[in-house]
N, C-alpha and C positions, 0 to 999 in steps of 0.2 A: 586176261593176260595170255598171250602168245606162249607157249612150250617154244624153247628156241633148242634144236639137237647141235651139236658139238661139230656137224660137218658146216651146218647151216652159218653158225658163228665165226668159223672156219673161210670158209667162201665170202663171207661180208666183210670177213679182217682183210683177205688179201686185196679184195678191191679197195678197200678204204688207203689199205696199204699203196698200193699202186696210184689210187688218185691222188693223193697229197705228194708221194715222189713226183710222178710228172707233172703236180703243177707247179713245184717250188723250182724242179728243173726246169723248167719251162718248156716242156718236150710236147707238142702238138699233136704227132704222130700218138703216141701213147698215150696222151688224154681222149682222143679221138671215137679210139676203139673201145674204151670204156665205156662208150653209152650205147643205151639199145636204139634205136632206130625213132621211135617213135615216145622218145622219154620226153617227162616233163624239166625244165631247166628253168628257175628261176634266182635272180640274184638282188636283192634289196638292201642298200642303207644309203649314207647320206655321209658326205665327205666336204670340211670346207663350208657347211651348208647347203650344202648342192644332192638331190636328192637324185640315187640311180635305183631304175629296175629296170631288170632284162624279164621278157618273161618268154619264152619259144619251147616249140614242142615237135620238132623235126631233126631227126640227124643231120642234115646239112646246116640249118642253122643254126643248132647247137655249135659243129665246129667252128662256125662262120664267127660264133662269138667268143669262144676261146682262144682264136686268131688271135683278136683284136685283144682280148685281154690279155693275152701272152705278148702282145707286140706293143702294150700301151702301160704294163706294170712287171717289175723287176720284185720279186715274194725274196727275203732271205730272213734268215733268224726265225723260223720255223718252228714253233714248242707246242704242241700238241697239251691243251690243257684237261681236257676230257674226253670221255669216248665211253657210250652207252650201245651198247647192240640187243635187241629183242628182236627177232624172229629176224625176217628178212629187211627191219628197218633200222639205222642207227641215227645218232645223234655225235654230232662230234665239233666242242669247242675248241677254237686257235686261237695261235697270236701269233702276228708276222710284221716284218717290217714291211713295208711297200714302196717301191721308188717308184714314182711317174716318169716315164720319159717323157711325155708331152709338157709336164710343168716344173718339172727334176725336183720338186720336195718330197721326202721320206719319210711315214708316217707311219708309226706302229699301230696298228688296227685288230682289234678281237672280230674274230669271226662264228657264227655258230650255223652249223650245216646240217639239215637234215634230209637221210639220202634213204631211198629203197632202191635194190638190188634183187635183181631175177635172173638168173640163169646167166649166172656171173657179169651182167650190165648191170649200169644204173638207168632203172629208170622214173626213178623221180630223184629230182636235187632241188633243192631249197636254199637259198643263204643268206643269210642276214650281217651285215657287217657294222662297226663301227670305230674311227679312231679311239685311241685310248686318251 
């Protein structure tokens, strides 16, 4: 088990903090900067039946997909159902509504995201999603 100091827990709340405000704002800019350059990003579940993963490992691409994700689903109803932090890595389950703009149906979806964080980026994200 990881010793986690109080600054370290500290630094991982404010980004966790930071990344869920601009993705439910939908702010591009501000998700952007959150990741380090050379982070892992991956997103997996299955909607509809239809099965997605993103998986990329470059800051441009990374933004390239938050684009699209910001410009293709509208997050509101935002509840943060847990949140686990040891050392520099956390764990953190959601629930959100989701609207498609491409398909305009609205589907409350649990999500569960596992992130590390280094020198205030992230650089690894994980997420696994599913409707409810």
């Amino acid at each position: 088990m990881t010793h986690t100091t109080d600054s370290e827990r500290a630094e991982v709340a404010r980004v966790l903090d930071e990344l869920y405000a601009a993705r439910v704002g939908g702010e591009l800019e501000r998700l952007g900067v959150l990741f380090a350059e050379q982070a892992h990003f991956r997103i997996s579940g299955s909607s509809n039946g239809k099965p997605i993963a993103i998986s990329v490992q470059q800051g441009a691409h990374i933004r390239g997909w938050l684009a699209v994700l910001l410009k293709s689903f509208v997050l509101s109803g935002y509840t943060e159902l847990a949140r686990l932090i040891e050392g520099r890595h956390a764990a953190v389950h959601w629930r959100v509504m989701i609207h498609s703009r491409v398909t305009g149906a609205t589907v409350e979806t649990e999500l569960m995201d596992i992130i590390e964080v280094r020198g205030e980026r992230i650089v690894s994200f994980v997420e696994f999603f599913a409707p409810v």
